[in-house]
C-alpha positions as CSV (number, residue, x, y, z in Angstrom):
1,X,0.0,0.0,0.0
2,X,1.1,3.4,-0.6
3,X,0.4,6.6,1.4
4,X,1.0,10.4,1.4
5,X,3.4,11.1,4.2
6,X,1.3,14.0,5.4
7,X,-2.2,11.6,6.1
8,X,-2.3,7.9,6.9
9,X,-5.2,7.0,4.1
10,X,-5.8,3.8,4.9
11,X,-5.7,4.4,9.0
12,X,-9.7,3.3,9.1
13,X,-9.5,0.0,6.7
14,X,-6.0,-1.1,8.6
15,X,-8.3,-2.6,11.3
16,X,-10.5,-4.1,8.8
17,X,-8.3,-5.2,6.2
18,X,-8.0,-8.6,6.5
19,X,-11.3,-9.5,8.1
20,X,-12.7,-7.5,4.6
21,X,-11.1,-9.9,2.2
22,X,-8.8,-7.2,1.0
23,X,-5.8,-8.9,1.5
24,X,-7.0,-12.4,-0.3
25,X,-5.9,-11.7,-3.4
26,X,-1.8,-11.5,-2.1
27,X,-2.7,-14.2,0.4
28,X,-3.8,-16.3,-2.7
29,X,-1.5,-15.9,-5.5
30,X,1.6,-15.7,-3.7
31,X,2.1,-19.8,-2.9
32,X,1.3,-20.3,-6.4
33,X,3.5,-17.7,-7.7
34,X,6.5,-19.1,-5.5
35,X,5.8,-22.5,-7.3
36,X,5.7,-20.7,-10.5
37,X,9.1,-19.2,-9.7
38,X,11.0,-22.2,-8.1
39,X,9.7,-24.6,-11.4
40,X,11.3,-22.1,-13.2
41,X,14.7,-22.7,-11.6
42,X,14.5,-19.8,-9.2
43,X,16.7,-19.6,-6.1
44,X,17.2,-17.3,-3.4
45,X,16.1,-16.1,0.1
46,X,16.4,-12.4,0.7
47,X,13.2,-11.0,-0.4
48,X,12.0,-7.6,-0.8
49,X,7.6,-6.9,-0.4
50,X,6.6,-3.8,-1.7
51,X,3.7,-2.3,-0.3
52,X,3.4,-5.5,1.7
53,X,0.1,-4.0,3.8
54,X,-0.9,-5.8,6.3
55,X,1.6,-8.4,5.2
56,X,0.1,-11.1,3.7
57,X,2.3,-12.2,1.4
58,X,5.3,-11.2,4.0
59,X,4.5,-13.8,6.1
60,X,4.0,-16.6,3.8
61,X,7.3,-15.9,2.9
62,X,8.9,-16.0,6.1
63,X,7.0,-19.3,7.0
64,X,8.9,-20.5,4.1
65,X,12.1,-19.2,5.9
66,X,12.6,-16.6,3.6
67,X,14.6,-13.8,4.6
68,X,12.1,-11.4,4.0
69,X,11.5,-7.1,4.5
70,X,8.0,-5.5,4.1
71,X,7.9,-1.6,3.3
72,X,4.7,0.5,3.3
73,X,4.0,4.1,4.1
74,X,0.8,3.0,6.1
75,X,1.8,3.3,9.5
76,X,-1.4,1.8,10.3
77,X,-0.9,-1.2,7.8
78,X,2.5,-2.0,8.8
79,X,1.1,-1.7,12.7
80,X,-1.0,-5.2,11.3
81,X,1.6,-6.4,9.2
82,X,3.3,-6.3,12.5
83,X,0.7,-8.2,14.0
84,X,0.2,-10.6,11.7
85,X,3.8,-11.7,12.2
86,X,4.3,-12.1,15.9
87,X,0.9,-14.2,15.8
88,X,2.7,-17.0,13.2
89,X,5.9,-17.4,15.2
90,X,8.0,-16.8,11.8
91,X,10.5,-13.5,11.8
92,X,10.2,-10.9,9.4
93,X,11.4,-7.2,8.4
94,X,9.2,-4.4,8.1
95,X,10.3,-0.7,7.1
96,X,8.3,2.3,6.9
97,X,8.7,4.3,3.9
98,X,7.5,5.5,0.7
99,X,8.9,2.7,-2.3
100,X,9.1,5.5,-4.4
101,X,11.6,7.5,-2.5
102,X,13.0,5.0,0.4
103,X,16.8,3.0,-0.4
104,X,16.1,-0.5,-0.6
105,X,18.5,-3.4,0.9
106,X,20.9,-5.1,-2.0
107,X,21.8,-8.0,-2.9
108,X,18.2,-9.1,-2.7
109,X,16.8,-12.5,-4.9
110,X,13.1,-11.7,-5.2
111,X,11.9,-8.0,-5.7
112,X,7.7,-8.7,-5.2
113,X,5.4,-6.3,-5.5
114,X,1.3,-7.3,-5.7
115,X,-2.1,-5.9,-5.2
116,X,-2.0,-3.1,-7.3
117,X,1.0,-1.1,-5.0
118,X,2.1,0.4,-8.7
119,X,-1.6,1.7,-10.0
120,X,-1.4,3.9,-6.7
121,X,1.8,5.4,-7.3
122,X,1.2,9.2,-8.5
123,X,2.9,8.6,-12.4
124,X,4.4,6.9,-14.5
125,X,8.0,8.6,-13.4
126,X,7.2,7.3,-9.6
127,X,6.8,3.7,-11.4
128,X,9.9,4.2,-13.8
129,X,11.7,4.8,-9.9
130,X,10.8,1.9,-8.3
131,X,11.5,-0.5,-11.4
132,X,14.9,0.9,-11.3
133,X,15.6,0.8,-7.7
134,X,14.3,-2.8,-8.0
135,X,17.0,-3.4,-10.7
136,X,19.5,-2.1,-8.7
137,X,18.4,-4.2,-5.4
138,X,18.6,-7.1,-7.1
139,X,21.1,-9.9,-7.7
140,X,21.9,-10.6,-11.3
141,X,19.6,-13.2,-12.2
142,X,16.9,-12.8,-9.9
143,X,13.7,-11.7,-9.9
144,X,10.6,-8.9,-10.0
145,X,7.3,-9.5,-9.9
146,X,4.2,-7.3,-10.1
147,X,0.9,-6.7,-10.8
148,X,-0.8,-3.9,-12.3
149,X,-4.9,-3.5,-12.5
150,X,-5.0,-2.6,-16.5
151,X,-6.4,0.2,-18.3
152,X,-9.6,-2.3,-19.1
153,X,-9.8,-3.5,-15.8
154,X,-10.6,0.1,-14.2
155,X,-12.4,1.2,-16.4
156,X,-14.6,-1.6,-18.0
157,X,-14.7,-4.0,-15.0
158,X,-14.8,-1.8,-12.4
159,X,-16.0,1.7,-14.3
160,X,-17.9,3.9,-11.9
161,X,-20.1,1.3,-10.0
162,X,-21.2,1.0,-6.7
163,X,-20.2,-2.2,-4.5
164,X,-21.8,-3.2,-0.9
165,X,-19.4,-5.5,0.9
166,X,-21.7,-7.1,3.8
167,X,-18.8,-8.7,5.6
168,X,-20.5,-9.7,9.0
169,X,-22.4,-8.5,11.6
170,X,-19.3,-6.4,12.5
171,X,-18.5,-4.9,9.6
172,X,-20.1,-3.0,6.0
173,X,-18.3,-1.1,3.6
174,X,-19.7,0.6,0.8
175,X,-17.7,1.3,-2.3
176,X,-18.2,4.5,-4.6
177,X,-16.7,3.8,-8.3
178,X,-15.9,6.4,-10.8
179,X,-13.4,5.8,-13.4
180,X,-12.0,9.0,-14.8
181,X,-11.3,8.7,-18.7
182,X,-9.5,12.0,-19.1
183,X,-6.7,11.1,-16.8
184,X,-7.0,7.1,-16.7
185,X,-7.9,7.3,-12.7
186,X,-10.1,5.1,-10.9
187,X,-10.9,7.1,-7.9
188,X,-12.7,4.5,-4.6
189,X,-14.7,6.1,-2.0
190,X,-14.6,3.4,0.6
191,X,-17.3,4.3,3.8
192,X,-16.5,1.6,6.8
193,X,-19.3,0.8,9.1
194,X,-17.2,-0.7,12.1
195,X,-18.4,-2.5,15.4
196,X,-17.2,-4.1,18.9
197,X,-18.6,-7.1,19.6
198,X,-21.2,-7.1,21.8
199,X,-22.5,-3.6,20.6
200,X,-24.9,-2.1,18.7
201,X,-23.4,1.5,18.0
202,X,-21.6,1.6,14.6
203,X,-18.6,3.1,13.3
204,X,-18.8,4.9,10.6
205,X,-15.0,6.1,8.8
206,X,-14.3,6.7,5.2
207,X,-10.9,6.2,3.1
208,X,-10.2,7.5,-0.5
209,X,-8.2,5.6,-2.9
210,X,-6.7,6.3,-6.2
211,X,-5.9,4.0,-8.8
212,X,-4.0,4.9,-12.3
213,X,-4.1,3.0,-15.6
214,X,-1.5,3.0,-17.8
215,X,-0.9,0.9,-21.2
216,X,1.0,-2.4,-20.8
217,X,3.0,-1.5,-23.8
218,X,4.6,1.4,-21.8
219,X,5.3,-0.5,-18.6
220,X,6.8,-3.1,-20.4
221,X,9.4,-0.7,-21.8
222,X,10.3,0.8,-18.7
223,X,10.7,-2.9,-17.0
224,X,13.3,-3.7,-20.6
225,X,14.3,0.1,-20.5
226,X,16.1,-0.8,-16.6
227,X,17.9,-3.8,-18.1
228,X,15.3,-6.5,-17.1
229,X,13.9,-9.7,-19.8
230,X,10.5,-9.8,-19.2
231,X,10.3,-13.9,-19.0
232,X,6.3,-14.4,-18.5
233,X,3.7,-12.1,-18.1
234,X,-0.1,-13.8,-16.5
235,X,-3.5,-13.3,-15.9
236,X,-5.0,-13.7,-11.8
237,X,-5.0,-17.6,-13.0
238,X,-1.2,-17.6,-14.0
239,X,-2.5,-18.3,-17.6
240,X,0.3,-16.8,-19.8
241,X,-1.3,-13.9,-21.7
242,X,-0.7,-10.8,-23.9
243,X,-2.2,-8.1,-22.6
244,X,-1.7,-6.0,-25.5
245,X,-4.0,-8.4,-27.5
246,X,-5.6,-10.5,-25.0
247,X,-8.8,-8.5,-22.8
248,X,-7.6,-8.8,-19.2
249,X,-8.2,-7.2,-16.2
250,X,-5.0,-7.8,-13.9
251,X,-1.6,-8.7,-15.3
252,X,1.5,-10.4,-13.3
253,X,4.7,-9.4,-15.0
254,X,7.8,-11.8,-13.9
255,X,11.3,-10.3,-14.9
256,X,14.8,-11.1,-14.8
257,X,17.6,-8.7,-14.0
258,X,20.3,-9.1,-16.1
């Protein structure tokens, strides 16, 4: 997740997060995508989790005994990634800071980045800077991997809709859609209805989140541009796709520093 310095946006929904769903998606694909990497003769340990939230995918990796370092801007998030991490038993790393501007570790294997952490970065120059700084974390030979919500996917699949998440008796969120075609922003007005157990009085907290699309074509080029090979690039099934032909929503990109 990424944050302005000056306002902790996702404070309210830190609490929440998991409980919401809103971490299944890194929770899910990130087993899968370790298989995907190891059958494809990848080795390492020291692993870097961009945006790592409330640290889903962070501790899967250091169940795995992965030496591994989750960064996010959310105070609040990293407060749960925290969390999460002293309740498994299994040690991990987490700094606070903004990927875009903090200095990453080197001599790291795995550079791993998912749940749309790049769509929320400001522009395309902020992604250019942390596809570099990846590059220069990395090993030669080893790895990046991200995912980007795609120009289709914001607009078409999500568009500007309106979503009720009825999560239990404890918690509802509302989700206001609206998809911005002049600038290629998905803009989320998420309103949190929050209570204790045992009570009736409800919470009520909102959150705004921003989303950018950009073409694939033009993150590919910045991913070759740094001196990575892109070696596979898949849908949320880890079906190899095109996105530049193929109509998908969500695209993994796997890359190899050279």
């Amino acid at each position: 997740m990424t944050v302005s310095p000056q306002q902790d946006v996702y404070a309210p929904l830190a609490p929440i997060y998991d409980d919401a769903g809103l971490a299944n998606f890194a929770a899910n694909i990130t087993p899968d995508l370790l298989t995907l990497l190891q059958t494809s003769d990848w080795l390492g340990r020291r692993v870097l989790d961009l945006g790592c939230g409330t640290g889903a995918s962070t501790a899967f990796f250091a169940a795995r005994n992965l030496d591994v370092t989750g960064i996010d801007n959310s105070p609040a998030m990293l407060g749960a990634a925290r969390t999460r991490s002293q309740g498994t038993g299994f040690h991990a790393k987490f700094l606070e800071g903004d990927i875009v501007t903090l200095e990453y570790p080197s001599g790291v294997d795995l550079v791993y980045c998912i749940g749309n952490v790049l769509n929320e970065l400001k522009s395309l120059r902020d992604i250019e800077t942390v596809i570099n700084k990846a590059y220069a974390a990395l090993s030669p030979g080893k790895v990046l991997v991200f995912d980007m919500t795609t120009l289709y996917g914001l607009g078409d699949e999500i568009g500007s809709s309106h979503i009720v998440l009825d999560v239990s008796d404890r918690i509802f969120i509302t989700v206001e859609n609206s998809f911005n075609y002049d600038n290629m922003a998905l803009r989320q007005r998420l309103t949190l209805f929050t209570r204790s157990r045992g009570e009736s009085d409800w919470k009520r907290s909102q959150c705004y989140l921003t989303l950018r699309g950009f073409p694939y074509i033009t993150i590919a080029r910045l991913v070759e541009k740094a001196g990575f090979s892109i070696t596979g690039t898949y849908d949320v099934h880890l079906t190899p796709v095109d996105p530049q032909t193929d109509t998908v929503g969500k695209f993994i990109l796997i890359a190899t520093r050279k």
